[in-house]
N, C-alpha and C positions, 0 to 999 in steps of 0.2 A: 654267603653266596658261593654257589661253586658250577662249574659246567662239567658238562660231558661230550666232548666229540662222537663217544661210542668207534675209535680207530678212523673214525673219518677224516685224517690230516688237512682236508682242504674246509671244513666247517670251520677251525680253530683260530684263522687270522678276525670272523667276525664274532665268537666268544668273547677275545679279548678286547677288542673293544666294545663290546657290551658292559666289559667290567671296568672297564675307563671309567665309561660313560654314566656307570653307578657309582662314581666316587670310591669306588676301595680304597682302604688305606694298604693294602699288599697283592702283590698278586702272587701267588705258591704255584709254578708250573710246574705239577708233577711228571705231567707226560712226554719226558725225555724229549730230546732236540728239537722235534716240531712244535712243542707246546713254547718251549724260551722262544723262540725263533719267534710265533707268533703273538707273543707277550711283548718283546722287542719293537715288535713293529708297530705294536698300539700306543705305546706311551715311552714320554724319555722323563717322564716325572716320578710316576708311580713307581714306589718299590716294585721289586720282582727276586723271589729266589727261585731259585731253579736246578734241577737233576739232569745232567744230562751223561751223553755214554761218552764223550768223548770232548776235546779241547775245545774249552771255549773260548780262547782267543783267536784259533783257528776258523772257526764258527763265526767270529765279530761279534760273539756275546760282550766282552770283557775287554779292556785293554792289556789287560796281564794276572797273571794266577795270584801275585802276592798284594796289587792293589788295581782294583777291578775297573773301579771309577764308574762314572756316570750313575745309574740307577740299579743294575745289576748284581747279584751274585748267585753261590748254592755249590753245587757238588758237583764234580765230573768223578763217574764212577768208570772211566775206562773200557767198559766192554766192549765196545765196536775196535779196541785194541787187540783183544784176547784170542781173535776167530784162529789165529797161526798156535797158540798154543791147545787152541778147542780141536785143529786138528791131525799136531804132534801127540794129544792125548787116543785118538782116535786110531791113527797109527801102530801106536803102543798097547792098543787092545788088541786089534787087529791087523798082523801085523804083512800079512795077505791082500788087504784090501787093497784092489786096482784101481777101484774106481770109486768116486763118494762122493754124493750129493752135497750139494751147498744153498740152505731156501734162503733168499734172497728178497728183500719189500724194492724195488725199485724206485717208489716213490718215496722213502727214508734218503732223509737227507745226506745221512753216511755211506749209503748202498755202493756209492763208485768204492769208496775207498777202501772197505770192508773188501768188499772181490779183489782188489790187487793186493790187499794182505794174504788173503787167500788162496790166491794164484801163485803168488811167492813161495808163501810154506808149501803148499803141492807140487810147486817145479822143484824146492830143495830133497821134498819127498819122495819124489819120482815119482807120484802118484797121478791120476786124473781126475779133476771134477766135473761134473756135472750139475749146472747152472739152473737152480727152479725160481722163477720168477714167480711171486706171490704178491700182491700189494693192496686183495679183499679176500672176505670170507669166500666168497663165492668160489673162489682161485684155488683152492686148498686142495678140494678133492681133482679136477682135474690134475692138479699135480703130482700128486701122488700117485694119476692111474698112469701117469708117466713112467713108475718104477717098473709094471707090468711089463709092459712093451722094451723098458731098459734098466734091465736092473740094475742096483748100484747096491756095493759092500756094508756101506755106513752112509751117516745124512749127519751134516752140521748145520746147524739152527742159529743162526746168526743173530746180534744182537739189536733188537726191535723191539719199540713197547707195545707194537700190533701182533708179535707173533705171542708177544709176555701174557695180553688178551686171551689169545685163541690157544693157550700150552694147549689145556686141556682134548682138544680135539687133533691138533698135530700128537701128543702121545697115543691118541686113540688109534689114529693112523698107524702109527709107526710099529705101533705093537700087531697091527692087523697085518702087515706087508711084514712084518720081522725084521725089520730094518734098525740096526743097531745107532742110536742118536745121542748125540751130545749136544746142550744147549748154552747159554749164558749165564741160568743162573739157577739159583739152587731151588727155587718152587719147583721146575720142571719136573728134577729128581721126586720131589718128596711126592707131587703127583702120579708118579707111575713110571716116568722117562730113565733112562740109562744110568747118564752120566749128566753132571755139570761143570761147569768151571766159571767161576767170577766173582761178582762180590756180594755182599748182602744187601738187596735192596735195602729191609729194614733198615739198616744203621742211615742211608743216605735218607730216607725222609723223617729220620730221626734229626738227624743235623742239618735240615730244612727247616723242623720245629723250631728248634735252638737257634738258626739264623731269624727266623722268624718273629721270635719272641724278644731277640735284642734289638731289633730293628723298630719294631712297636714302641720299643719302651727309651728311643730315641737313639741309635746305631745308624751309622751310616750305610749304605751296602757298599758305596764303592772305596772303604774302609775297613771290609771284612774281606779276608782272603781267600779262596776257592779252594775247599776241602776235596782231598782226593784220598783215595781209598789207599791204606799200607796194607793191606792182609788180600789176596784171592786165594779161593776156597772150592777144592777139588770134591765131590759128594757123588758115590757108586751107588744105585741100589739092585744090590744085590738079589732080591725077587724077580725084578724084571730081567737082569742077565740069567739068569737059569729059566724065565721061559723062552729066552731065546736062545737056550742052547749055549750060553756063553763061559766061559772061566775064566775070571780075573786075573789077570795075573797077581803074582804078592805084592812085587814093587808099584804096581798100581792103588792096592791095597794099603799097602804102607804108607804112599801120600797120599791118601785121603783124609782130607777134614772131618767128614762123616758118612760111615755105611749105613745104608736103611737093609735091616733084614729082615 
């Protein structure tokens, strides 16, 4: 059995208990904080592992990283931590830029706290940003005609499993306005986008499996600990900085995980 919200976050609290109500023996919420969140709320019986970007204790997933208890566990891959260093990197390309986008899902659960990491690193930057509010497809291209009217240096693509949905069409953008962009994670890059910075999704629903598969075969979850990512992962591609006119710097270069040329 498996659902699809299709990015619609308010579909998701009656998904889950759909799949209550089917008896699952597990529930795998792959779709970062609003998918746990709405799994959470269906049952306190059913297993549940879960990927999400940020603390799930903070959240009321979990009682604690090292023993979760009650029904819950899964991955926090941190990305809705990363926006301050998505745009110290952003900086360090360009190192000009006055002003720089930040798209933003306001109905993500994270969105407050993602903008004051934000705001943070851009008041130590001396920098400004400018605030795009996105939270449907629909929202996309209006926002973007907002570069028109105000331009801005650079765009950082904050971390969301609505915008992870839509890469493809935000790099379409981005490359049409020339607007230099950094996102969460490495699909974007390999897609056609800038830069990235974060972790590999792959490995976390890899070790969604793996929780998965002990828990079946009789594991506790609130006896499994909350796997969190040691390695993030810088990825340039270099194609798309040369159609926009860009040169990497080397020390840019040098930390990178991988260049796509």
């Amino acid at each position: 059995e498996y659902r699809w919200a299709d990015c619609h976050y308010d579909r998701l609290p009656a998904l889950a208990v759909d799949l209550v109500r089917r008896r699952v023996d597990l529930i795998a919420a792959t779709g970062g904080d609003p998918s746990a969140l709405a799994a959470k709320a269906a049952t306190t019986t059913t297993p549940i592992v879960f990927n999400v970007a940020e603390d799930p204790v903070k959240d009321g997933l979990v009682a604690s990283l090292n023993r979760p208890g009650g029904n819950m566990t899964g991955v926090s891959i941190l990305t809705a931590s990363l926006e301050a260093k998505g745009l110290e990197l952003l900086h360090e390309l360009i190192p000009n830029a006055a002003v720089i986008a930040v798209l933003v899902n306001p109905s993500f659960a994270e969105a407050e706290s993602q903008l004051k990491v934000v705001q943070v690193a851009a008041y130590k930057l001396g920098r400004q940003i400018r605030v795009l509010n996105v939270s449907s497809e629909r929202e996309i291209d209006p926002a973007f005609a907002e570069l028109v009217q105000h331009p801005v240096d650079a765009l950082l693509v904050v971390s969301d499993p609505f915008f992870f949905a839509v890469r493809e069409k935000l790099i379409a953008l981005a490359a049409r306005h020339a607007v230099p962009m950094i996102a969460f994670i490495r699909e974007f890059t390999v897609a056609g986008g800038l830069m990235s910075y974060g972790t590999r999704l792959s490995d976390a629903y890899r070790q969604m499996g793996v929780y998965s598969g002990q828990i079946l075969k009789g594991d506790k979850p609130a006896d499994l600990p909350i796997v969190q990512p040691t390695k993030f992962e810088l990825v340039i591609n270099l194609r798309t900085a040369k159609t926009l006119g860009l040169k990497i710097p080397d020390r840019l270069l040098a930390l990178a995980d991988e260049v796509i040329e």
